[in-house]
C-alpha positions as CSV (number, residue, x, y, z in Angstrom):
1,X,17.2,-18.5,-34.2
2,X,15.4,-15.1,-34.3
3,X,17.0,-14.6,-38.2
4,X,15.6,-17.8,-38.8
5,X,12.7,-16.8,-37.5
6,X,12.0,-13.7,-39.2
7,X,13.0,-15.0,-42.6
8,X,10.2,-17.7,-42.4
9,X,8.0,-14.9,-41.5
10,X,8.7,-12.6,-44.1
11,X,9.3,-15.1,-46.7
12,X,5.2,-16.5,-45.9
13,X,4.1,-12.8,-45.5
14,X,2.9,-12.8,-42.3
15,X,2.0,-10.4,-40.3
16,X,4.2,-10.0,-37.3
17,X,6.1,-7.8,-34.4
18,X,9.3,-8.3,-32.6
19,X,9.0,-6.6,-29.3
20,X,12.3,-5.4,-28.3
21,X,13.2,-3.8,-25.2
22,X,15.2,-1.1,-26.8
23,X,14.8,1.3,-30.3
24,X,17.3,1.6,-32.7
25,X,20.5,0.1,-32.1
26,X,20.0,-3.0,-29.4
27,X,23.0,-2.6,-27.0
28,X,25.3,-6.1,-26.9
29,X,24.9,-8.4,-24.1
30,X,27.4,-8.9,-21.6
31,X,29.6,-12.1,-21.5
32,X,27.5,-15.1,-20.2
33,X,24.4,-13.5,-21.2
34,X,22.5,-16.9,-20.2
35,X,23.4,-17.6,-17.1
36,X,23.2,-13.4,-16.4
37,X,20.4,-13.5,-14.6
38,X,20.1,-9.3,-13.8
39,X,20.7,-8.4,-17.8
40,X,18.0,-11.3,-18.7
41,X,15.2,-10.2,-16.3
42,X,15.7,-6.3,-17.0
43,X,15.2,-7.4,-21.1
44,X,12.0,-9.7,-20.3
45,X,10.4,-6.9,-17.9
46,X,11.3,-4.2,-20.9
47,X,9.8,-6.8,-23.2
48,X,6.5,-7.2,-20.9
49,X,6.4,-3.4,-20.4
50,X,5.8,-3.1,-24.3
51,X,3.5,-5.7,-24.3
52,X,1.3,-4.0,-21.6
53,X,1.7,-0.8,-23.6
54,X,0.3,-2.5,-26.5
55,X,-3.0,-3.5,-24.8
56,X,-3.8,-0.1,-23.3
57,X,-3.7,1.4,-26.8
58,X,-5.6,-1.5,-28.6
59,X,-2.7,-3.3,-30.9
60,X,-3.9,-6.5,-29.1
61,X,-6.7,-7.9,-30.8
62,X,-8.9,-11.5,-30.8
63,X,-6.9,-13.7,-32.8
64,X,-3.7,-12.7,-32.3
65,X,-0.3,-15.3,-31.0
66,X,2.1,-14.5,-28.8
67,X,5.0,-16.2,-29.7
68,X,7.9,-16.9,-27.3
69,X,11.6,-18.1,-28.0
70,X,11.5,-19.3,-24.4
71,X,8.0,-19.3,-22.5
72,X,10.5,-19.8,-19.5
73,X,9.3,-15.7,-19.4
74,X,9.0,-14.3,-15.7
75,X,5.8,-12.4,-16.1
76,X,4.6,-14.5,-18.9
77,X,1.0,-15.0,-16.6
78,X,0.3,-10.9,-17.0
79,X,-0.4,-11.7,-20.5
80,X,-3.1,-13.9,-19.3
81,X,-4.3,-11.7,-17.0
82,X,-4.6,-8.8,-19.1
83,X,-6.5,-11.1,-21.7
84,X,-9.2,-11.7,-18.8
85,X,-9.6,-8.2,-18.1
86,X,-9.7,-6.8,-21.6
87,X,-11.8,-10.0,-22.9
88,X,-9.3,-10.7,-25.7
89,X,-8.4,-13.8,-26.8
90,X,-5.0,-13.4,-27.8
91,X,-3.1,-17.1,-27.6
92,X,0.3,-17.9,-25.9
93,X,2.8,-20.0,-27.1
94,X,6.4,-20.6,-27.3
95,X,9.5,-23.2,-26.5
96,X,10.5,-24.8,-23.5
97,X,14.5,-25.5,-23.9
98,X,14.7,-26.5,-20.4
99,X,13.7,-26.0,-16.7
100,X,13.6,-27.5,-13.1
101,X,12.0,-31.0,-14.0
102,X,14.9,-32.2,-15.4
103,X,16.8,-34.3,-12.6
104,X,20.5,-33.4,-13.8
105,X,19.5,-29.7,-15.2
106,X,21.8,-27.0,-13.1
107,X,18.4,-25.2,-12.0
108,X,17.2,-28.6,-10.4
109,X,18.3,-26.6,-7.1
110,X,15.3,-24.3,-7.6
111,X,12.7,-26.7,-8.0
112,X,11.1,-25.8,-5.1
113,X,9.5,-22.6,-6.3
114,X,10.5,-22.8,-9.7
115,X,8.2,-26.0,-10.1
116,X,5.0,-24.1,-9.5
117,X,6.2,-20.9,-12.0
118,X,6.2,-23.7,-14.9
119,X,3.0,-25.5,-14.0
120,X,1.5,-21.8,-14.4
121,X,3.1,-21.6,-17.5
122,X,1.9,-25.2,-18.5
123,X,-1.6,-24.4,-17.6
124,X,-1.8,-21.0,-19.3
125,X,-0.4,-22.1,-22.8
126,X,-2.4,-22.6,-25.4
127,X,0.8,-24.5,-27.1
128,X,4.5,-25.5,-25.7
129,X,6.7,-26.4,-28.4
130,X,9.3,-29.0,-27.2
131,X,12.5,-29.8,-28.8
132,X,13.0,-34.0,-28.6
133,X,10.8,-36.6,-27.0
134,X,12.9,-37.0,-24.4
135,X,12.4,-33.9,-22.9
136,X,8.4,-34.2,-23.4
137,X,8.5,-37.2,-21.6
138,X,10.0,-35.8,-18.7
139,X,7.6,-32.9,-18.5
140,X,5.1,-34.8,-18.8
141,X,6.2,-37.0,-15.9
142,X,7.0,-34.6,-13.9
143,X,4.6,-31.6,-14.5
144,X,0.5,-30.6,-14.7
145,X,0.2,-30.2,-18.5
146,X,-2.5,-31.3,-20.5
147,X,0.0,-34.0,-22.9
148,X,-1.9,-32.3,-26.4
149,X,-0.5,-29.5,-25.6
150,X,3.0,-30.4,-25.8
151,X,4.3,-31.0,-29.8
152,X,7.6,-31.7,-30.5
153,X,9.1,-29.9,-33.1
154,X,13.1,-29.9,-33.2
155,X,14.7,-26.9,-33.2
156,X,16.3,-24.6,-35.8
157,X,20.3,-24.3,-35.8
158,X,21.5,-21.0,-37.5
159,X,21.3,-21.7,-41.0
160,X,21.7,-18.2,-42.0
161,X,25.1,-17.3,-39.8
162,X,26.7,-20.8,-40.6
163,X,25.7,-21.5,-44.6
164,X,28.9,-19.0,-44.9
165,X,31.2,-21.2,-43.3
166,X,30.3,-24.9,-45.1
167,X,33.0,-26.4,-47.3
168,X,35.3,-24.7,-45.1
169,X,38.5,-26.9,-44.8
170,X,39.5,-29.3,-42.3
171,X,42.3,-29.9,-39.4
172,X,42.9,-32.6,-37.1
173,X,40.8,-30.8,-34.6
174,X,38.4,-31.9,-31.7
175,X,36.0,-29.9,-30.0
176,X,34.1,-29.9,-26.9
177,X,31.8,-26.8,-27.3
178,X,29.8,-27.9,-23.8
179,X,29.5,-25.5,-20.9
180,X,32.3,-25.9,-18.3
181,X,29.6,-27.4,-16.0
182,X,29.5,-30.7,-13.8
183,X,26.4,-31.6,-16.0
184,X,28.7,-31.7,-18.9
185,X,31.5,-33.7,-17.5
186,X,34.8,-31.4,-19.5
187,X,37.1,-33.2,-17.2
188,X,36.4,-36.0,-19.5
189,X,37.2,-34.6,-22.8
190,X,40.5,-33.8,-21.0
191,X,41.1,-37.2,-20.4
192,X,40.5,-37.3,-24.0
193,X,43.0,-35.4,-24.7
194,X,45.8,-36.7,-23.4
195,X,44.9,-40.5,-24.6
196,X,44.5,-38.1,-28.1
197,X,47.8,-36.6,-27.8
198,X,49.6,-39.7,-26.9
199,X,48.6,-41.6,-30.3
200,X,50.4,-38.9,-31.9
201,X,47.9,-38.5,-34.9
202,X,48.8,-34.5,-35.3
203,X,45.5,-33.7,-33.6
204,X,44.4,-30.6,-31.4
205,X,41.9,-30.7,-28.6
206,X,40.4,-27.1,-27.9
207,X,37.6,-26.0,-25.5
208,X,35.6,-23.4,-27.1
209,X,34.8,-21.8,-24.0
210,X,38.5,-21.5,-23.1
211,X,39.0,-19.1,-26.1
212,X,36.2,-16.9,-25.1
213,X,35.6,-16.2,-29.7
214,X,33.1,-14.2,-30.5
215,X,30.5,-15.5,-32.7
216,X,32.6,-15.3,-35.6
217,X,35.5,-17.1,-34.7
218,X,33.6,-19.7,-33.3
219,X,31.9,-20.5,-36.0
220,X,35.3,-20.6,-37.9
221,X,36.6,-22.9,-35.5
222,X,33.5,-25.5,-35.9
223,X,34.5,-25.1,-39.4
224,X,37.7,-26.1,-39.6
225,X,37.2,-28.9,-37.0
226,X,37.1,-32.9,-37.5
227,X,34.8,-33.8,-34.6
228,X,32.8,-32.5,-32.1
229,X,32.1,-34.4,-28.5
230,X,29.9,-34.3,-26.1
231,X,29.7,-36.4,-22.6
232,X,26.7,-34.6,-21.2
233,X,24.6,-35.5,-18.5
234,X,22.0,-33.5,-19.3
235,X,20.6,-32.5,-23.3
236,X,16.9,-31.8,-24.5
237,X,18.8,-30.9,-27.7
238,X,22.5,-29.4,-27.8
239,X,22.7,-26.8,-30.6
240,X,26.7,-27.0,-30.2
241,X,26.6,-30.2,-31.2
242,X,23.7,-29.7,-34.2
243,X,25.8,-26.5,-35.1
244,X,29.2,-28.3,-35.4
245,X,27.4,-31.3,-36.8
246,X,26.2,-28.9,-39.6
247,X,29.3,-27.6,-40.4
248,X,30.9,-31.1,-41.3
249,X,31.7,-32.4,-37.8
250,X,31.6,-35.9,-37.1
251,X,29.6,-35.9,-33.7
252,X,30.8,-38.4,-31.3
253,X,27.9,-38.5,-28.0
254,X,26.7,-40.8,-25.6
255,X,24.2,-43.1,-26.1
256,X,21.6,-41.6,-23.8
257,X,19.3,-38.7,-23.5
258,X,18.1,-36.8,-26.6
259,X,21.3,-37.9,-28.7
260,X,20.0,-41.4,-30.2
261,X,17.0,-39.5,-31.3
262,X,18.9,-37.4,-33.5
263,X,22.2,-38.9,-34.7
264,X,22.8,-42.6,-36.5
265,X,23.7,-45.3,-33.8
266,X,27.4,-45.1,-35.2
267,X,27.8,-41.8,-33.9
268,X,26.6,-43.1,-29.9
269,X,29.1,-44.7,-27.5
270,X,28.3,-46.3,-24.4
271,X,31.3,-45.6,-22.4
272,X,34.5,-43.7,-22.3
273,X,37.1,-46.1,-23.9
274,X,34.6,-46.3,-26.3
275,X,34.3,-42.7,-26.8
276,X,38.3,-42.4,-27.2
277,X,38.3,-44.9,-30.2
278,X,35.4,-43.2,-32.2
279,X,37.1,-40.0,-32.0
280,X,40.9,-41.4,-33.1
281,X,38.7,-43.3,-36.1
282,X,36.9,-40.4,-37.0
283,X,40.0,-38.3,-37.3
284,X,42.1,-40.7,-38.8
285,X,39.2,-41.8,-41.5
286,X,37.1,-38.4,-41.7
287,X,34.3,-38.4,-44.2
288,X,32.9,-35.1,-45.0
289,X,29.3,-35.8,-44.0
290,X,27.0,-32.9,-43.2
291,X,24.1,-33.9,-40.7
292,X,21.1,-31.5,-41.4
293,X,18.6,-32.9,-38.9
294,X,15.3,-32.9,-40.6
295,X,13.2,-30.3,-38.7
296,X,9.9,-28.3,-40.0
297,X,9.5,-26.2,-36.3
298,X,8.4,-23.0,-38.6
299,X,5.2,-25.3,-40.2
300,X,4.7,-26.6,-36.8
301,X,5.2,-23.0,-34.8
302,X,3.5,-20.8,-37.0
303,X,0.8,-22.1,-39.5
């Protein structure tokens, strides 16, 4: 997303700064850099650091946005302090991918505290940006935001690091590029797998996370692949799924959460059997489509 990002930017010509944690060459993230939680909160307090540094010597002026990629930002109320103390009116804003409101969401468990942290952040933001209506419905059920400020936008998949990889050709292979979590049910797509297998079609069922690719050969694998599935319990948007979609996978998802706002009611099923015989049709009959999901966040984000 931050290539996106920057490339909207430059391409509008405006003014901006990434504040990075490190200079020069940025070192790589460890393995599970999401769910790492010491790694993410030393690069957000690096981040904040700079951002204090920049108000002491005056780069902070009336007028100017901060901009998160995820305004789930430990911290993020300094900036609003510092704007009471120095009198400046510089706006926050960013995306909310996910948090503790959502009933199936792994951080449910720290609801308790983590509740209050994202009324604060609700309250302080000038804007939240929200990927689907389905998550800004549940926000809004479930937290203190004024509804105006929520504004749905989509969000970007990585144009830039997978228009590379389109027209790539295809196997008889299904993915499931979910997180090995309860929330996203992969005991299922196992199940898949072996009803799959037994139709003896040629096809391959592959976990992405079981190969542990880099960036590269993932996106190679989406490439080559026939389908992508998902039997999540929990989505506000699922970039695997947009991602593989992209590069020519047929998505095959469950009628529920996000997923019938953004993909044709041919590509929903409503239970497992169900699920089995979309997937053996799609291999067996694969068209080539190419869902771009129509989505103008950078209009929405930045003008």
């Amino acid at each position: 997303m931050d290539r996106d990002i920057e490339a909207y930017l430059q391409s509008t010509g405006k003014e901006y700064v990434k504040v990075m944690p490190w200079r020069g060459k940025v070192p790589p993230p460890p393995e599970g850099q999401f769910l790492n939680a010491p790694f993410t909160s030393k690069f957000k307090a690096l981040q904040l650091a700079k951002i204090s540094s920049m108000y002491e010597r005056g780069a902070i002026e009336d007028g100017d946005t901060f901009f998160f990629s995820d305004i789930w930002f430990p911290g993020i109320e300094s900036i609003a302090y510092m704007n009471y103390f120095t009198g400046i009116n510089a706006k926050i804003t960013g995306i909310i991918h996910a948090g503790s409101f959502t009933d199936t969401d792994f951080v449910r468990d720290m609801e308790r505290w983590a509740k209050n942290f994202e009324d604060i952040i609700f309250d302080i933001a000038d804007t939240v940006f929200c990927a689907s209506e389905f998550i800004k419905a549940d926000i809004i059920k479930k937290r203190m935001i004024d509804p105006n400020k929520l504004v749905v936008t989509g969000l970007p998949v990585d144009h830039l690091g997978l228009d590379p990889y389109v027209g790539t050709e295809k196997e008889n292979i299904v993915i499931f590029n979910g997180r090995l979590c309860d929330e996203k049910q992969p005991w299922l797509f196992d199940e898949l797998e072996r009803q799959i297998l037994d139709c003896d079609i040629g096809a391959t069922c592959i976990k992405t996370q079981d190969l542990k690719l880099d960036r590269k050969g993932y996106y190679e694998l989406l490439a080559k692949s026939k389908v992508v599935v998902s039997y999540a319990l929990q989505e506000n948007f699922g970039f695997g799924i947009a991602e593989a979609a992209y590069l020519g996978c047929t998505p095959i998802v469950p009628n529920r959460l996000v997923y019938p706002e953004l993909y044709p009611k041919e590509n929903l099923f409503d239970n497992f059997e169900e699920s089995v015989d979309m997937v053996y049709d799609a291999l067996t009959n694969y068209k080539p489509d190419q869902f771009k999901l129509e989505i103008n966040c950078f209009e929405k984000w930045f003008d």
